[in-house]
N, C-alpha and C positions, 0 to 999 in steps of 0.2 A: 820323490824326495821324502814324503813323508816317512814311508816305509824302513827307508834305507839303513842297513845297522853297522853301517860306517858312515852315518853324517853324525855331524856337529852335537847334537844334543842327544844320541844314542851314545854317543861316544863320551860326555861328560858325563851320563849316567850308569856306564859300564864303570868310569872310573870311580864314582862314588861308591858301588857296588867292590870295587876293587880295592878302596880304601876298608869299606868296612867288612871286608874279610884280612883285612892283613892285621888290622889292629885285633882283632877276634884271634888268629891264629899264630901272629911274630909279635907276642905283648912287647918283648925286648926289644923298644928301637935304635937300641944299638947296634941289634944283632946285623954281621955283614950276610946279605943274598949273593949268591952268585949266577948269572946268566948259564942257562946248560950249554954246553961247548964252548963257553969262550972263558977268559981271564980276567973278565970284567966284574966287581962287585959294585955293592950300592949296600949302605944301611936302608932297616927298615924305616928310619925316620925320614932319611934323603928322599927314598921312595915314594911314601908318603907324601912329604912335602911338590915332589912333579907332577902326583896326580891329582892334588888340591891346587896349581897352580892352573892345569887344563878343565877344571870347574871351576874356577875363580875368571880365568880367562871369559870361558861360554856364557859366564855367567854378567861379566862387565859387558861384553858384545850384547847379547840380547836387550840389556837394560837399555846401550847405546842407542841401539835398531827401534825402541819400542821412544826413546825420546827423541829420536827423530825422526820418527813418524808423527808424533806429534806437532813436532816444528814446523814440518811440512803441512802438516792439515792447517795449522795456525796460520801461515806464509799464504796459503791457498783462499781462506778466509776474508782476510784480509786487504789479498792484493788490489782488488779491483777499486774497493774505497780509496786507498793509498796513492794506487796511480789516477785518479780521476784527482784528487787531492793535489799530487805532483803537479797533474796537466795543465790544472788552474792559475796552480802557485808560478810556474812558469810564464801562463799569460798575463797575471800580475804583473812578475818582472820585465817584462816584455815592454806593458805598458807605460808603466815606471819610468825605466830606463831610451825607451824611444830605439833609435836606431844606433847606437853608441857600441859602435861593435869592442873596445878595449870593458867596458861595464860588461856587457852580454861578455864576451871569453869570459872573465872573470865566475860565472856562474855555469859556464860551459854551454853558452848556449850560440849558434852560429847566426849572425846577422840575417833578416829576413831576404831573402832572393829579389833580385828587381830583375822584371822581367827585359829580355832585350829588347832593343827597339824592332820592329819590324820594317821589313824591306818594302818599297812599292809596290813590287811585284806581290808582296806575300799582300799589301794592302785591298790591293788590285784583285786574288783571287778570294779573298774576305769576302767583299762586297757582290762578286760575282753571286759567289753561295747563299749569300741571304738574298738578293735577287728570285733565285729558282725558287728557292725555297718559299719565300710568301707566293711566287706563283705558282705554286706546286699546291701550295696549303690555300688559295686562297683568300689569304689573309689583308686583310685592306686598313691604310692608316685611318687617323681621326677624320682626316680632311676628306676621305674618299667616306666611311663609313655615315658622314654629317648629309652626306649627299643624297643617302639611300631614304625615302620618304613612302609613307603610304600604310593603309591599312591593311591587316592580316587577317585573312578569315580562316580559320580551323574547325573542321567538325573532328566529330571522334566517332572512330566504328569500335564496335565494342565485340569481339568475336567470341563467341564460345567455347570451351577448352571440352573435345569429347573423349572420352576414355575410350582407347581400341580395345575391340575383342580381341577374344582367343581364338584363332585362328581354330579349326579343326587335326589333329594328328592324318597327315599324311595329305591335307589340302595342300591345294598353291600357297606361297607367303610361309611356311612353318610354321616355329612355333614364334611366340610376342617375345621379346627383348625387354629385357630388364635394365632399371638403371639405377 
């Protein structure tokens, strides 16, 4: 794209080029041009004026493209303070407001969820699962933990860390592993 000598800003600069050969060479912009094979004329000031409207044009686009890129950097900047800010200001109203779902619409926000009630069954395989689960983990309440008595004796061995050799090339074992 950059290359190319039909995009956008080869092409308003051909036309600049083209302006300023027409005013160098047709000073009279009155004078009428005529298209070769057709019936069609144009003064040289008409002329003129299309090819300064396709660099006025490239020229308002670029400026747009270049200040919205900025707005976007600025947007990007921004955002994360803004919505941390939003997400607050939301729990504020939250808090504020309570559970008043007509206050809450009002600011768009949807009533907090109550969870359903649960079924027996679903109660039933609750308790199953924490079941296994502490006997799976081990895990023992105060009452059973209150129970456990007695002294701990711990020695400590204290083992050496030895560096392996290098094998030999073409020994058993290879070569040493790196890590």
């Amino acid at each position: 794209m950059g290359n190319n000598k039909d995009g956008k800003a080869n092409r308003a600069a051909r036309a600049a080029q083209l302006i300023a050969g027409t005013r160098k060479h047709f000073t009279n912009g009155s004078q009428a041009l005529t298209y070769v094979g057709s019936t069609a004329t144009v003064t040289v000031d008409a002329a003129v004026a299309q090819l300064q409207t396709l660099i006025d044009n490239r020229a308002a686009t670029t400026g747009a493209q270049a200040t919205a890129r900025a707005k976007v950097a600025a947007e990007r900047a921004q955002m994360p303070a803004l919505a941390a800010f939003m997400k607050a200001f939301e729990a504020i109203v939250r808090v504020m407001l309570g559970a008043s779902v007509e206050a809450l619409a009002d600011f768009g926000l949807a009533p907090p969820k109550v969870p359903a009630p649960r079924t027996a069954e679903q109660k039933a395989v609750a308790a199953a699962r924490a079941r296994a689960t502490r006997q799976a983990r081990g895990t023992k309440g105060s009452r059973q933990k209150k129970d456990v008595k007695g002294n701990v004796t711990a020695t400590m061995v204290v083992t050496p860390v030895v560096p392996e050799t290098a094998a030999a090339p073409g020994a058993p074992g290879g070569t040493p592993t790196t890590k």
